[in-house]
C-alpha positions as CSV (number, residue, x, y, z in Angstrom):
1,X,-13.1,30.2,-3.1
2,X,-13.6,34.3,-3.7
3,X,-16.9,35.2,-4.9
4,X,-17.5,36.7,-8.5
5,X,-15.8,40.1,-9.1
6,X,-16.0,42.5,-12.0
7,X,-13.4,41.7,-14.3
8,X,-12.6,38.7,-13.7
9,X,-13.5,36.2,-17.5
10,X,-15.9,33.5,-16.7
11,X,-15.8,30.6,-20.1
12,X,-19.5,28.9,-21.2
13,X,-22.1,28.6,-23.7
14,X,-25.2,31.2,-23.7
15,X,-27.3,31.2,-25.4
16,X,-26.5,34.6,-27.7
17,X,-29.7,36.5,-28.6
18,X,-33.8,36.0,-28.6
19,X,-33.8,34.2,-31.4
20,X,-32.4,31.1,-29.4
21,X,-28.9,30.9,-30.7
22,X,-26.9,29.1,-29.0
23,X,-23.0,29.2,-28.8
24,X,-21.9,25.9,-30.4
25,X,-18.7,26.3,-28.0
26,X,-17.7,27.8,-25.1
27,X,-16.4,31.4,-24.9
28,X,-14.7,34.0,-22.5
29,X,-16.8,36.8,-20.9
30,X,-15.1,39.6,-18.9
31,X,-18.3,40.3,-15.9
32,X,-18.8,44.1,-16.6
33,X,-21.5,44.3,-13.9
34,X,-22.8,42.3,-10.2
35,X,-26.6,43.3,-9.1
36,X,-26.7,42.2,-5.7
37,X,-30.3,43.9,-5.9
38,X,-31.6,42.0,-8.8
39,X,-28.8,38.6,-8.5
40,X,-27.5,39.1,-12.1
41,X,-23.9,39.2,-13.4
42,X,-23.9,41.2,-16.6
43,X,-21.2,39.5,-19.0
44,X,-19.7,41.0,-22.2
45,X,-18.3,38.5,-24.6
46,X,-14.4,38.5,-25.8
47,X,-12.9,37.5,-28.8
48,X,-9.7,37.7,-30.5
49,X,-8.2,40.1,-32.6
50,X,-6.3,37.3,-34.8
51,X,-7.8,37.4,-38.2
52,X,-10.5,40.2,-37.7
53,X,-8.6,42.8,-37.2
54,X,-11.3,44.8,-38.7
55,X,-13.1,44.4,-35.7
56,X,-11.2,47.3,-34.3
57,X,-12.5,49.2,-36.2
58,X,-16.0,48.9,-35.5
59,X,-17.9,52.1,-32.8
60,X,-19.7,48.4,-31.4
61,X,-16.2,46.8,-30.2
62,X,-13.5,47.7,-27.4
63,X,-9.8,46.2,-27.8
64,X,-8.1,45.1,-25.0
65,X,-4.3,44.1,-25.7
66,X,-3.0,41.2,-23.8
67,X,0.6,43.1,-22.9
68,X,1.1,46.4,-21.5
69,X,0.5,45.1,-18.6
70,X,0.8,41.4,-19.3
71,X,-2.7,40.3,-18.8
72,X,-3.5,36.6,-17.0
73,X,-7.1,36.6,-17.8
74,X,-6.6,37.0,-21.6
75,X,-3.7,35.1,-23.8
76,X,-4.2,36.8,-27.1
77,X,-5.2,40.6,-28.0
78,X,-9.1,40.6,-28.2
79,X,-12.1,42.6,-28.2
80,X,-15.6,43.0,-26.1
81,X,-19.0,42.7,-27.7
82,X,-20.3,46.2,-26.8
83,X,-24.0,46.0,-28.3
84,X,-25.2,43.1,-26.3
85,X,-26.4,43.0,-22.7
86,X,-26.2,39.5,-21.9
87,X,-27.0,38.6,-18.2
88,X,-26.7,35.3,-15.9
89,X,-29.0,35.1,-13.1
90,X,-26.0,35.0,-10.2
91,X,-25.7,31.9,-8.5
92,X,-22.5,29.9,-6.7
93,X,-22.1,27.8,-10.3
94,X,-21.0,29.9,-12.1
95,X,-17.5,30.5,-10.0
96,X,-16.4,26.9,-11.5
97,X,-16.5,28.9,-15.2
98,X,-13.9,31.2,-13.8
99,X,-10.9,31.0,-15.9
100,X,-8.6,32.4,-12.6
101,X,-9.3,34.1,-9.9
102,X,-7.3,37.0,-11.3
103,X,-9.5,40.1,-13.2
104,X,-8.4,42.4,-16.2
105,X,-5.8,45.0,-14.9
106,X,-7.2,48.0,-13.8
107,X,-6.6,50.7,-16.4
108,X,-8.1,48.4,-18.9
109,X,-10.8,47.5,-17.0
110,X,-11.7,51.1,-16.3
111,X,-11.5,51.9,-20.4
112,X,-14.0,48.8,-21.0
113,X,-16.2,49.4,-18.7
114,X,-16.2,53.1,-19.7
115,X,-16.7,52.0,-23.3
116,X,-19.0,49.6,-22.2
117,X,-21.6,52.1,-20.5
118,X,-21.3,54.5,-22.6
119,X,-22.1,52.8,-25.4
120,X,-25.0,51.3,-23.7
121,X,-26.3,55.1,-22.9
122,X,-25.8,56.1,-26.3
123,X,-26.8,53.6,-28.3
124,X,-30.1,51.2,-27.8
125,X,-29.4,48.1,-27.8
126,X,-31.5,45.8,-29.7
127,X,-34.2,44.2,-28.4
128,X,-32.8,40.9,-29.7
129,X,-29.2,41.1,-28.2
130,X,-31.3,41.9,-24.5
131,X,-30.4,38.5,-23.2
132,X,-31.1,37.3,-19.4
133,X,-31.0,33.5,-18.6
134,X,-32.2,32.2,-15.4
135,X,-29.6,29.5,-13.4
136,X,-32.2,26.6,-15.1
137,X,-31.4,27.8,-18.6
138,X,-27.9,28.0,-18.1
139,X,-27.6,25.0,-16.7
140,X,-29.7,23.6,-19.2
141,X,-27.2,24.8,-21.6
142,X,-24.1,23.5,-20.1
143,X,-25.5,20.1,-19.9
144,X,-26.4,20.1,-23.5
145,X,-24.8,18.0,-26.4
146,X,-22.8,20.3,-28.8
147,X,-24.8,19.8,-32.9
């Protein structure tokens, strides 16, 4: 099995801010960054377009249409979460919440990741959506009985 790459979508439960919210299910999350250095994968979360629309809208969201080229690693036109860092300690887990070994095509993945950064240079992100969770937490987290 390939390691991790950016772009690729891994699919879990985090745990989403400070506060200690935790995803009641499991969502899709394009890997927008690899530290080697520091053995994090930095994760922004997707969601679909279908019924919030509106979302498009928003300076804190980045659409990414599933066609034009056909994407593999999304089914339905969606959007990343761009006023979050959210980061996994990097360990070999986490390649079994790969949805594919395939990543976002490369035009798209250069405009999010684009619109990723430079929303993250312009903008502070709260101290709240700052999220790092060590391989303990996250496994913690899988394991854990859905309320």
């Amino acid at each position: 099995m390939s390691e991790l790459e950016i772009g690729q979508v891994l699919n879990f439960r985090i745990r989403f801010n400070n506060d200690g919210l935790i995803s009641r299910t499991r969502h899709p999350y394009l890997i927008v960054g690899i530290d080697g250095e520091l053995n994090t994968v930095e994760i922004a979360q997707i969601d679909s377009l279908a019924g919030k629309e509106y979302k498009a809208a928003m300076r804190s969201n980045k659409v990414i249409y599933a066609d034009n080229p056909h994407e593999t690693v999304i089914d339905k036109d969606s959007y990343i979460q761009l006023d979050n860092t959210l980061k996994v300690e990097l360990h070999d887990d986490l390649k079994m919440y790969r949805r594919q070994e395939d990543k976002l095509s490369s035009d798209k993945l250069n405009d999010v990741l684009t619109a990723y950064y430079t929303y993250h240079e312009k903008y502070q992100i709260d101290e709240n959506k700052q999220v790092y969770m060590t391989k303990q937490e996250f496994d913690q987290i899988q394991k854990s009985a859905i309320v």
